[in-house]
C-alpha positions in Angstrom: 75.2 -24.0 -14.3 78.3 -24.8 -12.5 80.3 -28.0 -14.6 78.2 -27.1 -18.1 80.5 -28.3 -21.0 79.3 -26.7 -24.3 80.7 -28.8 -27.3 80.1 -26.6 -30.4 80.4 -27.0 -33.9 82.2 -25.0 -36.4 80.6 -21.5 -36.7 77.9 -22.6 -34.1 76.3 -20.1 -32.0 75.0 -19.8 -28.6 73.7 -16.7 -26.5 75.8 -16.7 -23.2 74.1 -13.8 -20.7 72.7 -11.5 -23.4 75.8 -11.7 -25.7 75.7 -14.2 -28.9 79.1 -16.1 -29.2 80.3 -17.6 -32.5 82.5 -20.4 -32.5 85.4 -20.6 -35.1 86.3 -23.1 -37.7 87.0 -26.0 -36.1 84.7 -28.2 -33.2 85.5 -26.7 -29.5 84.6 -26.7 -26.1 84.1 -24.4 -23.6 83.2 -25.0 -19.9 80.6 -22.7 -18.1 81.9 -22.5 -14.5 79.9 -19.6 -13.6 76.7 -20.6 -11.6 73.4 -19.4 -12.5 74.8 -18.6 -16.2 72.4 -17.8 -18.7 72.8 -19.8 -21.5 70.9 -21.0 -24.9 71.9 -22.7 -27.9 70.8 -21.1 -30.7 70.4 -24.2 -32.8 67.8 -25.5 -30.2 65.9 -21.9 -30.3 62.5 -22.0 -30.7 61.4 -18.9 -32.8 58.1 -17.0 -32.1 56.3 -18.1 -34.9 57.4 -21.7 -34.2 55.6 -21.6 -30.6 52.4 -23.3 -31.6 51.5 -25.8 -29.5 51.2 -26.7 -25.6 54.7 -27.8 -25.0 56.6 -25.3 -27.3 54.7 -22.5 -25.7 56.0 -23.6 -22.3 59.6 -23.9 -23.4 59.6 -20.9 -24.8 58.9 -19.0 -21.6 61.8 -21.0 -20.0 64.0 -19.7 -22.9 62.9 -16.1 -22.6 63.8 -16.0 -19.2 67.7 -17.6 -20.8 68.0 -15.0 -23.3 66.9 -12.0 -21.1 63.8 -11.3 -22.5 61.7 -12.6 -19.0 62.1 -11.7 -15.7 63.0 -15.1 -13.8 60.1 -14.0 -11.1 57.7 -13.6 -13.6 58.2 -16.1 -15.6 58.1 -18.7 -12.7 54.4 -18.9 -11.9 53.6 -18.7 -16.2 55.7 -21.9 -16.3 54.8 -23.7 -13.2 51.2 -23.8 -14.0 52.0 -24.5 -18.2 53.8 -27.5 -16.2 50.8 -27.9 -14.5 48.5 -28.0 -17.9 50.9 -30.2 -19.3 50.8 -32.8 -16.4 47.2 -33.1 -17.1 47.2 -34.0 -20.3 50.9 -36.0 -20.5 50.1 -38.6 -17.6 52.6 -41.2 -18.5 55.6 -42.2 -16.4 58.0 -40.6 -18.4 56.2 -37.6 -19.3 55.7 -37.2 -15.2 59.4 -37.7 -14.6 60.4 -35.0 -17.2 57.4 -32.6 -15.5 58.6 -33.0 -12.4 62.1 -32.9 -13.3 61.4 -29.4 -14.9 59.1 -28.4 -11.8 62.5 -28.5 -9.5 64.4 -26.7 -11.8 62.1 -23.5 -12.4 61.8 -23.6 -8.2 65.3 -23.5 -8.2 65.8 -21.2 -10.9 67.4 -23.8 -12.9 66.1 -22.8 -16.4 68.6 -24.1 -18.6 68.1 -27.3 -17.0 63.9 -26.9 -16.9 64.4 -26.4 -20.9 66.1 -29.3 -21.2 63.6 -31.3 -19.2 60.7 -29.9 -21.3 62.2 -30.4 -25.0 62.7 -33.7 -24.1 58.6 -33.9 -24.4 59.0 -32.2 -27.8 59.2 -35.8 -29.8 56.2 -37.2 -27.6 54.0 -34.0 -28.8 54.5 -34.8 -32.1 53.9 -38.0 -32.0 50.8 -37.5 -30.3 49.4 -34.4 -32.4 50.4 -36.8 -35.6 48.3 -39.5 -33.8 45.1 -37.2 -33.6 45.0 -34.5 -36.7 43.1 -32.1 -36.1 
């Protein structure tokens, strides 16, 4: 996480390693110099009962493992092979570069940066689940 710049709203919150900070009245930034930081906005959180389909269900593994809930180890193989799943089904260029994108970070233990990768696919779900209704 080394040379993360946070740029938070008024009264915005985010979960740094386990503790939830608030931000005060006015816009700020704060600069995460500490490698390997856990850290999740919790504007971007996806809530349990939100984590119903294929690519939400792998994010929210990767943010588990962010908030402290998911043993990094653990967690690895569940989201290398909902990667996996994924790359199956999303085979376009993009899709692949975000997969693989997110593949290195969870190997490296990246998983701010592997949640990142993933929610970019978030828009492309939709798209595709609006597409073909079930």
């Amino acid at each position: 996480m080394t040379g993360l710049v946070l740029k938070l709203g008024p009264k915005e919150r985010v979960l740094i390693n386990g503790a939830v900070i608030e931000n005060g009245e006015r816009r700020s930034r704060l600069s995460i110099v500490t490698p390997n930081a856990n850290i999740l906005r919790l504007r971007d959180a996806i809530h349990p009962e939100e984590v119903n389909t294929p690519v939400r269900r792998v994010c929210y593994i990767a943010q588990l493992v962010l908030s402290g809930d998911a043993d990094p180890d653990e967690a690895r193989l569940q989201l290398l092979r909902g990667i996996e799943q994924l790359s199956q089904v999303l085979t376009d260029s993009d899709s692949r570069q975000k997969l693989d994108e997110a593949t290195k970070s969870v190997i490296e233990d990246q998983h701010y940066q592997a949640l990142k990768s993933l929610r970019a696919l978030l828009p492309r779900e939709e798209r595709l689940f609006a597409a073909n209704p079930q």
